[in-house]
C-alpha positions, 0 to 999 in steps of 0.5 A, a space after each residue: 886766721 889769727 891766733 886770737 881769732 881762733 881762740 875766739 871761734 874756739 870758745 864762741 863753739 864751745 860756749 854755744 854747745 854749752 848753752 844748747 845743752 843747758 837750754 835742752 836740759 832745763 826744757 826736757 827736765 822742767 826744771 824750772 816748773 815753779 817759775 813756770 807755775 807762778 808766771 802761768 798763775 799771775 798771767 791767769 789773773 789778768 783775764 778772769 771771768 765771772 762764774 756763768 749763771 747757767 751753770 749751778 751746783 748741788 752741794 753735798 756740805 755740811 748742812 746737808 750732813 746735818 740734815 741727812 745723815 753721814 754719807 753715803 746715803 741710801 740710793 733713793 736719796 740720789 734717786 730723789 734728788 735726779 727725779 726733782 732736777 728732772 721735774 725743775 727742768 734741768 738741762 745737763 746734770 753732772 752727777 759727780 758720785 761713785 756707783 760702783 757697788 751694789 747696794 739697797 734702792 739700786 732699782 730706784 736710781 736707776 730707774 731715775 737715772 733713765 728718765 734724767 740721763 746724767 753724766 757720772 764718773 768711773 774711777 781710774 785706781 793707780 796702783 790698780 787691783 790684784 797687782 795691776 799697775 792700773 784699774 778703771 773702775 766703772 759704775 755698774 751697768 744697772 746705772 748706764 741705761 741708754 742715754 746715761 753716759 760715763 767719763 772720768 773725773 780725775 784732777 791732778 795737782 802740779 809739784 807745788 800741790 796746786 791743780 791748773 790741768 785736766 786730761 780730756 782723754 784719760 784711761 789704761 788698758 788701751 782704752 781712753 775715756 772722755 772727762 765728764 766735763 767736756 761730756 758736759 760741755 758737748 751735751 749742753 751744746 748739743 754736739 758730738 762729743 769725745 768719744 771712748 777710744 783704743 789705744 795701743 798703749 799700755 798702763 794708765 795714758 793721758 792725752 789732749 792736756 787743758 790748762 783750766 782758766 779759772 773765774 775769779 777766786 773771789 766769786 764761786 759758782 751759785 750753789 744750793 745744799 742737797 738737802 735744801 733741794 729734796 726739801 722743795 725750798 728751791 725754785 724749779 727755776 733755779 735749775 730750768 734750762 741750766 747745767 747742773 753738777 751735783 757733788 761734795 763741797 764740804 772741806 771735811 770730805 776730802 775732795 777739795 784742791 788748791 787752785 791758783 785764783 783761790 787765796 792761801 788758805 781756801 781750798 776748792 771742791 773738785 765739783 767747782 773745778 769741773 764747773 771751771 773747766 765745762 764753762 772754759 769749753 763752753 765759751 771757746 776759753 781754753 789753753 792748751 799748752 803748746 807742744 814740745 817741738 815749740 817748746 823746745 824752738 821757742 827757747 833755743 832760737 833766742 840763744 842762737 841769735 845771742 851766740 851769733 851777735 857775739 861774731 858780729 857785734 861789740 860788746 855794748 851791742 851784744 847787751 842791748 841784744 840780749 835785752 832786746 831778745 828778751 822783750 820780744 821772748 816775753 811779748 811773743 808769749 804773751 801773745 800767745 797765751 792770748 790766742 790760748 797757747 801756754 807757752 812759757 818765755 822762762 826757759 828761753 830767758 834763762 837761756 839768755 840769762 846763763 848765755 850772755 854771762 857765760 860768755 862775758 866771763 870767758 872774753 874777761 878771763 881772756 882780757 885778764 889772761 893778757 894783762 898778766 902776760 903784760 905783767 909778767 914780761 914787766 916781771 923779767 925786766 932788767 929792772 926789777 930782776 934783782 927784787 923777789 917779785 911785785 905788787 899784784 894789782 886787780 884790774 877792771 878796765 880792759 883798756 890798755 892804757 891802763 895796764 900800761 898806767 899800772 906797769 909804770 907805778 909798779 916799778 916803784 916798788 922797790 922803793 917801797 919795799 925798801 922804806 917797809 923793810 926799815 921801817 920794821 922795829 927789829 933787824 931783818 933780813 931778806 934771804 934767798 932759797 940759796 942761803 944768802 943775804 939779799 936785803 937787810 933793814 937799818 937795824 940789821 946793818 947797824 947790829 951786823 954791819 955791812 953783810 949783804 949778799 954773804 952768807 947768812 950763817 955768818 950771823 951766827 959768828 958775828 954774834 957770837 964773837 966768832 964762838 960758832 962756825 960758820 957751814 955755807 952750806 947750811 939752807 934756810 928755814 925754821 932750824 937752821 939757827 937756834 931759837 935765841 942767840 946769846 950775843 958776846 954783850 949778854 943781849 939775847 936774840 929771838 929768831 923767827 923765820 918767814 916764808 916768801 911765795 910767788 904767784 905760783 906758789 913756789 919759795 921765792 925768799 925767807 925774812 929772817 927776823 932778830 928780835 932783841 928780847 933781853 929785857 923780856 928774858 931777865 923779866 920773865 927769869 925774875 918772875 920765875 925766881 919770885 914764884 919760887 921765893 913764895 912757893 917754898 922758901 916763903 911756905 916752908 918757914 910759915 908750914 915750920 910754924 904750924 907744926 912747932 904749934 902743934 908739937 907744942 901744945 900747952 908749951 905756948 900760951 893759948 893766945 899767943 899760939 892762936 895768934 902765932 896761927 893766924 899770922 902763918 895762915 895769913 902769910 900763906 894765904 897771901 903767898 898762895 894768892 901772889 902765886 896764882 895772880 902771877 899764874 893768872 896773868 901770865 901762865 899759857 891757857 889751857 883751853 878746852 871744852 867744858 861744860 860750864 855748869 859743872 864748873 859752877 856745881 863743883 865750886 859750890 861743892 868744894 866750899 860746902 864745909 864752909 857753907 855748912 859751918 855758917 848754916 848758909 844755903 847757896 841756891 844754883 839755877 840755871 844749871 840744869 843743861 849744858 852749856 860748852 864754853 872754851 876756857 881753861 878749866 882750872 883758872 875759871 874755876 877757881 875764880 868762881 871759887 874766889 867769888 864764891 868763898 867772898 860770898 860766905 865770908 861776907 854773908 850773915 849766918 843762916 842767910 841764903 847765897 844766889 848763884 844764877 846761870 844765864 845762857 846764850 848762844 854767844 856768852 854765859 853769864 854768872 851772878 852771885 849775890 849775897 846779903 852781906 854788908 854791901 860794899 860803899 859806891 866809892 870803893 867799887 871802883 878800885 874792888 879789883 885792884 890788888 891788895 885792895 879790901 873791904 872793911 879789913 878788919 872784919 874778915 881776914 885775907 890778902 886782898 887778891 881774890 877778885 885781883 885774881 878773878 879779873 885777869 882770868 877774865 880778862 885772859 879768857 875775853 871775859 868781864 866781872 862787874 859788881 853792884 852793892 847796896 850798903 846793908 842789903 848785900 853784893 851781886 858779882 857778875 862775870 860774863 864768859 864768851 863761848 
């Protein structure tokens, strides 16, 4: 036998244990009850019946509570009603009520009870009393007179709370008792019916199942309030030579029940489910769910007859079995669901369903195991050796052919690896876990000239014009050459180092990356050299002046000290503004999360003085409750601040400032409007430019404010928009994502 015919046998094994396992698992477990409910409901759609004219029902409903009072009723009320039933002719009566305490009038219905014989229920009380798992309680025996007989009534609902089954035989104590129905049932066909039996069971027991084939949910069985019925409004006819069941119809009495015909909302009284179980036994309509052997059959021959098709037959004819052996899963149950067997197809359907793709994804993962052995041996290939692996392709198609197809478009790639590598705008280099040099672009070979397979340390002294030492010894990685590189003409070299993996994981090369950043480096050295000029040799001449004024008082004319004043602080104001528009557009974020609120809140703080000095209200909504957005406080800050200040510098004494905070799940957005002066249309359009002013003349400042509060933004993804209306005022509007 052949190694690949064993690997066959071996998974055709083990998946058919699998399988069997699973299949036996989702019977015994039922774990695939709701399919089962929702395909026994609709199959119970396809035949309803109409409720039987000879069966009728005495309703205990709300008219009648009207009439008679709160239940329950004295017991002369039910007598009342057994002897009318008897006067009208009635041929079975199923009175549906608990007689299981003593009370006033006993004589009276019992006395009844003996002339009508009806059939009541006892109860079955789980947990039972005085610690017992289990109690049956019975009526009292004044109420069981010869020909009075007694049955259980219990209606249990399924997982998804809706009641499709009774129990014929269900008791505890080793005792069983019959279901009135089918006491009902045998009475009405004047047969012998169950009997009370032992059993050697302990604890509640259930035996003989019955799923219930309900009537049609738009229809009801004829019923008649039990008032109207003591009244005398109803004929005796109406009761003559018919099945009675008296019992609690209204919704508030608590024994009302889902059912699969009755629409979403509508409940169905218990009495009524009795009334479609005693018509079911009346007409030989009854289904019987099948018993677990066939159960378990019934779901696991369909997959043993999948598992053999996979021995035997090509792949096309294994899916055209599978569909096959599932019409016939879905027509056998049918079938017998029309002979009155329940026997549900969705166990075997998901044994089919978790087979067939089982099995599927086992041959393509062995499809797939050989294409990379093909892969692989191409891999070792004289070739390709001296490259440092290749292109993994994702195949689909098993045919051979194709990874043949593959594997000759693959060798292109060296080539391509070649034009990638030259294509890159910095010199690098490709360097194997050994240290030295395997590939280099056209920009490297231009900088260092023709280093291929030397060591890489030997960048280090070409740079340097021989200043460093060259350690062949040293390994590649994040820290074997400094970070920049100063080269003997003054340019500067930044360093970055990437990891090369094969499939496995494993380092197979390092890309050495010499990124020219001169240009950057003397940029950013005369950025920072700006910002020192304006962060002290700029405020410390223009601090001097203050404090000269204020040394000098009265030495200085008053006019010419306020002027003297006003420039310094202007100077100042445009030093301080310059450094933090630099800053904003060019300092690394600190992000954290803040609660944006507070950012707003303590902005408005921090310019309460001049507020006040102006008599101006700033009204804050929507900062009542948190709202977490990732931003660097301080920037955000104080641009809000700036955006703030503009508002009371601009607003009219005694006027009021609107700062508005709206949240949602992605951004906060802020708006501050004022009623200032507004702003002319033509010059929103260049508001954020820096050094750019509103009417110059009326408020002093440097004109980089809202310079400032548009790179914060936009550093944080954000955006500010404004709208203005000359004379009526200006709304800012900044947007944050979160």
């Amino acid at each position: 036998m052949s190694a690949s015919r064993r690997l066959l046998l071996r998974d055709w094994c083990f998946a058919s244990l699998l399988a069997t396992a699973l299949v036996v698992i989702l019977v015994m477990s039922g774990g695939l009850w709701r399919l089962d409910n929702d395909l026994y409901d609709e199959l119970i759609t396809w035949r309803p019946e109409a409720p039987s004219d000879d069966i009728v029902i005495v309703a205990v409903d709300d008219e009648s509570f009207s009439q008679l009072g709160t239940f329950p009723w004295p017991r002369r009320v039910h007598a009342q009603l057994l002897d009318e039933l008897h006067k009208a002719g009635a041929k079975v009566i199923l009175y549906d009520f608990l007689f299981v305490d003593a009370g006033q009038d006993d004589a009276a219905l019992a006395k009844a009870m003996s002339a009508t014989h009806p059939i009541i229920p006892l109860y079955i009380e789980v947990p039972g009393r005085n610690g017992k798992e289990v109690s049956v309680i019975e009526p009292l025996s004044i109420f069981r007179p010869q020909g009075v007989e007694v049955g259980q009534a219990n209606l249990y609902t399924d997982k998804d709370g809706i009641v499709r089954s009774i129990h014929l035989l269900e008791g505890a104590d080793g005792l069983l008792w019959p279901h009135v129905a089918a006491l009902v049932a045998c009475r009405a066909q004047g047969v012998a019916c169950i009997q009370a039996r032992r059993t050697q069971r302990d604890g509640l027991t259930r035996a003989a199942p019955f799923l219930i084939p309900f009537t049609d949910g738009k229809a009801r069985f004829r019923r008649v309030p039990f008032s109207a019925v003591l009244e005398g409004s109803v004929p005796a006819s109406f009761f003559r030579d018919r099945i009675v069941l008296v019992g609690m119809t209204s919704p508030s009495s608590g024994d009302t029940f889902a059912t699969p015909l009755a629409s979403v909302h509508q409940l169905t009284p218990g009495v009524e489910i009795n009334a479609n179980a005693i018509q079911a036994l009346l007409s030989g309509n009854r289904i019987v769910p099948a018993p677990n052997w066939l159960q378990y059959a019934f779901a696991l021959i369909p997959v043993w007859l999948l598992l053999g098709s996979f021995l035997i037959a090509r792949p096309f004819l294994i899916l055209c079995s599978a569909v096959v052996l599932c019409c016939v899963i879905g027509g056998t149950s049918v079938l017998l669901w029309g002979s009155g067997i329940w026997l549900s197809p969705v166990a075997a359907l998901a044994g089919i369903g978790i087979t067939y793709p089982l099995w599927v994804g086992r041959r393509f993962q062995v499809a797939t195991s050989f294409m990379r052995e093909e892969l692989e041996r191409f891999r070792r290939d004289a070739a390709t050796r001296e490259h440092a692996g290749f292109v993994g392709l994702d195949f689909a198609d098993s045919d051979m052919d194709q990874l043949r197809w593959a594997i000759a478009q693959s060798r292109n790639f060296s080539g391509f690896l070649n034009d990638t590598l030259n294509g890159l705008p910095d010199s690098s280099l490709v360097i194997e876990p050994d240290g030295f040099i395997r590939m280099l672009n056209t920009q490297a070979r231009a900088l260092l000239g023709d280093v291929e397979r030397r060591h890489f340390s030997v960048i280090l002294l070409l740079l340097t014009g021989g200043q460093a030492v060259a350690d062949e010894t040293a390994i590649p990685g994040e820290q074997a050459l400094p970070a920049d590189i100063t080269g003997t003409d003054g340019r500067v070299f930044d360093v970055r180092w990437s990891r090369i993996h094969d499939g496995a994981g494993q380092l197979v090369a390092w890309v050495l990356r010499l990124a020219d950043v001169t240009e950057i480096r003397l940029t950013t050295r005369q950025r920072e050299e700006a910002l020192q000029l304006l962060t002290h040799d700029m405020r410390a001449p223009q601090i001097s002046i203050l404090t000269t004024l204020e040394q000098s008082a009265g030495e200085v004319g008053e006019e010419a000290a306020r002027r003297i004043r006003g420039y310094a602080h202007r100077t100042l104001s445009l030093a301080d503004g310059f450094v933090q528009l630099a800053r904003a557009e060019a300092s690394a974020l600190n992000l954290e999360e803040v609660n944006f609120p507070d950012i707003v809140l303590d902005a408005v703080d921090n310019l309460w003085p001049q507020a006040t000095a102006k008599h101006i209200d700033v009204d804050v909504r929507g900062c009542e409750q948190e709202q977490v957005v990732r931003c660097d406080r301080q920037l955000i800050t104080r641009a809000v601040i700036n955006l703030i200040d503009n508002a009371i510098k601009y607003s009219p004494p005694e006027s009021t400032i609107a700062c508005e905070l709206v949240a949602s799940p992605s951004k906060v957005v802020l708006s501050i409007c004022d009623t200032g002066p507004g702003i002319a249309e033509d010059q929103i359009a260049n508001l954020f430019d820096p050094f750019r002013r509103v009417e110059e003349n009326a408020v002093q400042g440097a004109g980089l404010g809202l310079a400032f509060v548009r790179s914060v933004l936009r550093r944080h993804y954000g955006t500010i928009t404004c709208k203005s209306t000359v004379g009526e005022g200006t709304c800012f509007e900044i947007v944050l994502p979160r």
